[in-house]
N, C-alpha and C positions, 0 to 999 in steps of 0.2 A: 539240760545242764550246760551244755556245751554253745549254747546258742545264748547263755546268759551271761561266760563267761566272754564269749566274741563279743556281748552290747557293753559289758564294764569294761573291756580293754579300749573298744571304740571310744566310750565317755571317757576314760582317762586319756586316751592321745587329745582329744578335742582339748578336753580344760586343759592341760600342756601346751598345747597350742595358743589358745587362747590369751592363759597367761603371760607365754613369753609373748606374743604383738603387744599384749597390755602394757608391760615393760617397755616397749621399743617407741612407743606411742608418746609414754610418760618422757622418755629421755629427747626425745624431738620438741617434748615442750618447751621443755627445760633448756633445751638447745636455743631455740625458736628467742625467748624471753631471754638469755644472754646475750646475743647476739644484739637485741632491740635494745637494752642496755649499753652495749659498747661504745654506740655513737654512729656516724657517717663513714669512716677509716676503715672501717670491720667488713670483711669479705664474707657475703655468704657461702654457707659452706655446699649451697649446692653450685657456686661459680664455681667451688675448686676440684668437683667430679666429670667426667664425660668430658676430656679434653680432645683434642683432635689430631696432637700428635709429641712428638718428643722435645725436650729443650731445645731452642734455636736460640745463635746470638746474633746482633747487628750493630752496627758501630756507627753515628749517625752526629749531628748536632741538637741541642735540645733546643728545642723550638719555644715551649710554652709549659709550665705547670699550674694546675690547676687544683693545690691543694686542700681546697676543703672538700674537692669532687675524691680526691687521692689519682689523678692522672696524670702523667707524661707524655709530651708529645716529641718526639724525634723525627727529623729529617736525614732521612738518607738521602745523599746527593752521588752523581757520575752518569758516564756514560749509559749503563745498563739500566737506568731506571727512567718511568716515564718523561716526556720531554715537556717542559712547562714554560709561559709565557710569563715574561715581564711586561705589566703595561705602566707607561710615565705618561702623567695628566700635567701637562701645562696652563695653569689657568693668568688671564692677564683681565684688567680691568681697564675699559677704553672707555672715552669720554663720548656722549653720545647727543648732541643738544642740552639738555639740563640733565641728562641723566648719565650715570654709569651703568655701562653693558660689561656684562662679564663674560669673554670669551674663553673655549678650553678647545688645548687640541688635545688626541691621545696620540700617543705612538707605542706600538707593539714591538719586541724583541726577542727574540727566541731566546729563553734560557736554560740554566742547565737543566737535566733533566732530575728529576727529587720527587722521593715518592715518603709521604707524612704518617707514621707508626703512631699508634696512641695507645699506652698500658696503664692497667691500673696498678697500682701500689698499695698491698697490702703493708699492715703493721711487721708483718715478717720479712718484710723484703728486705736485702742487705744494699744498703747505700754506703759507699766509698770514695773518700778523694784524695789521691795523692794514698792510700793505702790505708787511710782513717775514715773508720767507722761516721757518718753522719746523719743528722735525724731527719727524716722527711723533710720538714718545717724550716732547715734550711738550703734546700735544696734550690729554689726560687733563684736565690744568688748566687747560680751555675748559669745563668741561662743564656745559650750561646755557644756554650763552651761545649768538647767532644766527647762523647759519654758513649760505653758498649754496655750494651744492655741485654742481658739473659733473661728467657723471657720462653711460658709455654703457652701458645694457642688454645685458647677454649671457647665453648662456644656463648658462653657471656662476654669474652674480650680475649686482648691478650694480656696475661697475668705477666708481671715483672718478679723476675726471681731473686734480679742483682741488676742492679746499677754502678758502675765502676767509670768514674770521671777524671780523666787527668794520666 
């Protein structure tokens, strides 16, 4: 008697069990197929787990956006960052018999030192200029311009929390 009531309590933890993964399975579909609906913009939600460590901000120039990827690229520039080269191509066209020769010189320059950040931009990200709210789409026509940007480490990229321009 005791030994039957131990295999029905067994069989009901199992099917409890069971059932709740069934559920959890069903909702990651459901996940999975919203997300393929959203479009390109839409952050997977497993980019937004297993990060690598807590808010960081940096204050940089924007370099480049890359809107339909949802990226930003910022340049930190100064002393403390790596040291990078300017190279200038001079190219000249000299007369050579019946032909033109085209000669190049390079000359190299030390410059300053700038190290290039790239984040993605979720739909939730807060864009700001001047204190006004702004949408992704036109963020392009900043580009140059001094932007700090919060921002958490993960291990698909670094996610942008807030963008603040101006």
């Amino acid at each position: 008697m005791i030994r039957n009531r131990l295999q029905i309590v067994c069989l009901s933890l199992m099917v409890a069990a069971l059932l709740e993964a069934g559920s959890g399975w069903a909702k990651q579909g459901q996940q999975s197929q919203s997300d393929a609906a959203g479009g390109k913009g839409n952050v997977a939600s497993e980019d937004l787990k297993d990060g690598f460590g807590r808010p960081e901000t940096i204050t940089g120039t924007i370099l480049m956006i890359k809107a339909e990827e949802g990226i930003v690229v910022v340049a930190v520039r100064g002393p403390s960052q790596a040291p990078s080269t300017i190279i200038v191509v001079h190219s000249k066209s000299v007369p050579q018999g019946n032909a033109m020769v085209r000669q190049e010189d390079i000359t190299t320059i030390p410059g300053p030192g700038e190290t290039d950040f790239s984040f993605r931009v979720a739909p939730s990200t807060l864009i700001r200029v001047d204190g006004h709210p702004l949408a992704f789409s036109e963020l392009p026509t900043l580009k140059g311009r001094e932007a700090t940007v919060r921002f958490v480490p993960r291990r698909a990229g670094n996610f942008a929390l807030g963008i603040e321009v101006g």
